[in-house]
mmCIF file of the C-alpha atoms, coordinates in Angstrom:
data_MODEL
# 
_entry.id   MODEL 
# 
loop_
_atom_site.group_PDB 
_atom_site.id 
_atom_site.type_symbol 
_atom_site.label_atom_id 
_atom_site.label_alt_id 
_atom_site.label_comp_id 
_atom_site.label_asym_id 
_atom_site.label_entity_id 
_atom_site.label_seq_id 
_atom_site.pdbx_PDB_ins_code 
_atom_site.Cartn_x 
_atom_site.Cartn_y 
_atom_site.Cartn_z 
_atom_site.occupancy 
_atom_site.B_iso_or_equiv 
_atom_site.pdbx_formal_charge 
_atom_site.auth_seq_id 
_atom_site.auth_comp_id 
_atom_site.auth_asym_id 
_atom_site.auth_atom_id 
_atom_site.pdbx_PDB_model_num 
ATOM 1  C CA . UNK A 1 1  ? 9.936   13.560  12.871  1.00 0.00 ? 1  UNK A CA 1 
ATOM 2  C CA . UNK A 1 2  ? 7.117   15.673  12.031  1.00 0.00 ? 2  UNK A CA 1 
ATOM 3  C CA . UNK A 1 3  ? 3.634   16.544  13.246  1.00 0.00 ? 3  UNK A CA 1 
ATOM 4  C CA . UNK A 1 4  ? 0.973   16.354  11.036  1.00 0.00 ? 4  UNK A CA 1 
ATOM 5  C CA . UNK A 1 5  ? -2.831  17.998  11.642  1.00 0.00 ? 5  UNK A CA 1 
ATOM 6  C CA . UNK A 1 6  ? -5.962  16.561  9.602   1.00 0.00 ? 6  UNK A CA 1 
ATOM 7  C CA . UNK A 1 7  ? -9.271  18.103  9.370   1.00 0.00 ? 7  UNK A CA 1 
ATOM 8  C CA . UNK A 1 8  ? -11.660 14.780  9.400   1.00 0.00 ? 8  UNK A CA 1 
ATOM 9  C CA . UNK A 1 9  ? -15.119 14.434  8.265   1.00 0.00 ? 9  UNK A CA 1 
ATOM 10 C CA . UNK A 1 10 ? -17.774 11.918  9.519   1.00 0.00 ? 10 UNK A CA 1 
ATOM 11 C CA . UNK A 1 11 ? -16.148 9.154   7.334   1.00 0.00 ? 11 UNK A CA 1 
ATOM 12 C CA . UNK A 1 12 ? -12.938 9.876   8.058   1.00 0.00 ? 12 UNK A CA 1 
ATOM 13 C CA . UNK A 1 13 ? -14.168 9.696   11.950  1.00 0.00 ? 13 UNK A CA 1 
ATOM 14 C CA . UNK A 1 14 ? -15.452 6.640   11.150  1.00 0.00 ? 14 UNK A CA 1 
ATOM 15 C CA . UNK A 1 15 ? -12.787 5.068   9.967   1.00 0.00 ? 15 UNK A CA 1 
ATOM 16 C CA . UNK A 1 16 ? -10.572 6.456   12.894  1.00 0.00 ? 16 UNK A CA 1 
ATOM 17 C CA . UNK A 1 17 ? -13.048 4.749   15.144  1.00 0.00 ? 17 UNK A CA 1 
ATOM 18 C CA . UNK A 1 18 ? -13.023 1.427   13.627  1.00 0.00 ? 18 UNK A CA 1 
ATOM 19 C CA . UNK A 1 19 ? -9.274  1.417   13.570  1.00 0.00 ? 19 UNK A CA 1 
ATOM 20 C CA . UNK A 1 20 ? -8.876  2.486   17.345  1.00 0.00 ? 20 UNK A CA 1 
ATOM 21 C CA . UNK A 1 21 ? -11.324 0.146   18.403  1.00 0.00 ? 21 UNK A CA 1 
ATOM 22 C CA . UNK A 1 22 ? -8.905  -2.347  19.425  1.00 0.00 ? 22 UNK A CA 1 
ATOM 23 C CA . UNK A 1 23 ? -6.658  -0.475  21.485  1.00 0.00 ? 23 UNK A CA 1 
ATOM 24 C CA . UNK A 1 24 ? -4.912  1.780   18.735  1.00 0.00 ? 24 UNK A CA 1 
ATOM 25 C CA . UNK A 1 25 ? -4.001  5.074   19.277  1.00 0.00 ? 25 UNK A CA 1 
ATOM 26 C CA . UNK A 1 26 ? -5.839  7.545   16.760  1.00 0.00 ? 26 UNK A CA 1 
ATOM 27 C CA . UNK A 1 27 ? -1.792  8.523   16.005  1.00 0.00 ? 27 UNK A CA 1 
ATOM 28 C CA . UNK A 1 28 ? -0.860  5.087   15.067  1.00 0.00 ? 28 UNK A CA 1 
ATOM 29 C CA . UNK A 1 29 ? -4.030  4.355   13.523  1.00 0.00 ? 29 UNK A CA 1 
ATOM 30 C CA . UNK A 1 30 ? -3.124  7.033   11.058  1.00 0.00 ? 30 UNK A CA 1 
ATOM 31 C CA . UNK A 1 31 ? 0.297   5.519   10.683  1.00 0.00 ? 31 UNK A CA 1 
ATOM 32 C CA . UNK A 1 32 ? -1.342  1.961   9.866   1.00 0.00 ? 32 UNK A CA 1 
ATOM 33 C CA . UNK A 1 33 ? -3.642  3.384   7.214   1.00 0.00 ? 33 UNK A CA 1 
ATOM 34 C CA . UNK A 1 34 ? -0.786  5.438   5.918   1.00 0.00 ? 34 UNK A CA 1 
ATOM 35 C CA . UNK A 1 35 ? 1.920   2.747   5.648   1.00 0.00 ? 35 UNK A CA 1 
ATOM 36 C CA . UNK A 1 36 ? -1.078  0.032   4.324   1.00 0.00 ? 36 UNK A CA 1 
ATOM 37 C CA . UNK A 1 37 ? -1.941  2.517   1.480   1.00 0.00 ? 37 UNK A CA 1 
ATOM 38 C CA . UNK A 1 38 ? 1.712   3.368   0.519   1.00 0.00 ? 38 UNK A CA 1 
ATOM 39 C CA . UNK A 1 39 ? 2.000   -0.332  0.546   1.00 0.00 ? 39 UNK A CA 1 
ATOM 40 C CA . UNK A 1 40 ? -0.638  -0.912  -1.430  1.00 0.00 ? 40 UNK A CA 1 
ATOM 41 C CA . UNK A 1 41 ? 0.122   1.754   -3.810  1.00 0.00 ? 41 UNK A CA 1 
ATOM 42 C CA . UNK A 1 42 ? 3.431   0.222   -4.528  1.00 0.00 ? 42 UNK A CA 1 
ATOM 43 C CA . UNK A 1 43 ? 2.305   -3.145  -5.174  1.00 0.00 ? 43 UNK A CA 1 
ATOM 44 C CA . UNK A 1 44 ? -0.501  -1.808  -7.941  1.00 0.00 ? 44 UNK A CA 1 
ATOM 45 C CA . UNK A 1 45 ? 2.703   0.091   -9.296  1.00 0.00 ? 45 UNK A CA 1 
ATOM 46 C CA . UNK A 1 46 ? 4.628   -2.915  -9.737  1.00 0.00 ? 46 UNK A CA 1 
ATOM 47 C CA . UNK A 1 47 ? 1.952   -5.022  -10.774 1.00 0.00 ? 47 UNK A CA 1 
ATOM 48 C CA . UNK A 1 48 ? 1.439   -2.596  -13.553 1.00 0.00 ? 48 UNK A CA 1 
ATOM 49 C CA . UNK A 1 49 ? 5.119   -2.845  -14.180 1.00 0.00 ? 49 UNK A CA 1 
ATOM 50 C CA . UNK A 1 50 ? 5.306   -6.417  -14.623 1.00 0.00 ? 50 UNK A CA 1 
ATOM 51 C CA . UNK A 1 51 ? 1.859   -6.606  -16.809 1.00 0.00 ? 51 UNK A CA 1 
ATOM 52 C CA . UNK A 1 52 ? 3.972   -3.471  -19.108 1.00 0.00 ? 52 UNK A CA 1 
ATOM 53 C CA . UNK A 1 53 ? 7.029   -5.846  -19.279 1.00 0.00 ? 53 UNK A CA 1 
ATOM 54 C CA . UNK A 1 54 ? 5.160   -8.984  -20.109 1.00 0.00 ? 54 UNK A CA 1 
ATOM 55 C CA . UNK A 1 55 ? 3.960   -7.470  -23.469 1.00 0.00 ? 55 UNK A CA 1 
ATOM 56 C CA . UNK A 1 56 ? 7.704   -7.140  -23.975 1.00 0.00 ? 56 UNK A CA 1 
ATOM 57 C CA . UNK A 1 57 ? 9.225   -11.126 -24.716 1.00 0.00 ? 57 UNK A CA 1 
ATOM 58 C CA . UNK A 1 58 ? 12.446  -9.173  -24.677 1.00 0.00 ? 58 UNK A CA 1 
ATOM 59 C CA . UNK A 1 59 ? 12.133  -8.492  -20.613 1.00 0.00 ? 59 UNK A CA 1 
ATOM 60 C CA . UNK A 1 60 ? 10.674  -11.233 -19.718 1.00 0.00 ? 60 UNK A CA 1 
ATOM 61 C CA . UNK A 1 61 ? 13.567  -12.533 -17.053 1.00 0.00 ? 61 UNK A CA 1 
ATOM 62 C CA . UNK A 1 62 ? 12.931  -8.676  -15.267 1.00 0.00 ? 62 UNK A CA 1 
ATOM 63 C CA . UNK A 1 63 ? 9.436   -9.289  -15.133 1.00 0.00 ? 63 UNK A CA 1 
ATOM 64 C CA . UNK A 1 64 ? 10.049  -12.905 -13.467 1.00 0.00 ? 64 UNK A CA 1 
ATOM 65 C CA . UNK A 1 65 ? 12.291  -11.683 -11.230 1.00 0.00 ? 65 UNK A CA 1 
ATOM 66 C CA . UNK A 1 66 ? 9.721   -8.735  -10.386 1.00 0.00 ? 66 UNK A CA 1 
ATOM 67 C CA . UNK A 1 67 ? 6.826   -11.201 -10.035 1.00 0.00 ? 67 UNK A CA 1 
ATOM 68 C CA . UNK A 1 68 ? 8.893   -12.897 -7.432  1.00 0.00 ? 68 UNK A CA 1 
ATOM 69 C CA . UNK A 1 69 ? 9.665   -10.324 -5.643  1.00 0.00 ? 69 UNK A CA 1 
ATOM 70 C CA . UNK A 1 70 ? 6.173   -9.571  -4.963  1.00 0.00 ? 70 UNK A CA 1 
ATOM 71 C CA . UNK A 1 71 ? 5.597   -13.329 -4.263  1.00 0.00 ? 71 UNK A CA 1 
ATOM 72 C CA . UNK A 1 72 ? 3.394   -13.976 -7.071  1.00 0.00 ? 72 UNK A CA 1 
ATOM 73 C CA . UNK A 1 73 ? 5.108   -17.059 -7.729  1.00 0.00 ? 73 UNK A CA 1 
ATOM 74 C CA . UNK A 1 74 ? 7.868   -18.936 -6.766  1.00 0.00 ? 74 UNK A CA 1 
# 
């Protein structure tokens, strides 16, 4: 494991406070915000993805089988 240092600004102290107000350490406040946007991140990705294959009839079982994955439908 490493250690990481961040320089923070008044948002970014801001947003450390909101997230440690319930208990949170500012350590795994970071790691929440930094798992939630990686998350995120990949989710957009494979939303654009499945929007790329659905202009494609030909893929259209990939892109159903991506779509579930995500739980966008059933």
């Amino acid at each position: 494991m490493s250690t990481l240092n961040v320089r923070t600004d008044a948002a970014m102290d801001q947003a450390l406070a909101a997230l440690t107000a319930d208990g949170r350490t500012k350590t795994e406040a970071v790691r929440y915000a930094l798992l939630h946007t990686y998350r995120d991140e990949l989710l957009k990705q494979a939303r654009e993805d499945s929007e790329r294959l659905a202009a494609d009839p030909d893929d259209r079982a990939e892109m159903l089988a991506i779509q579930r994955f995500l739980g966008l439908v059933e």
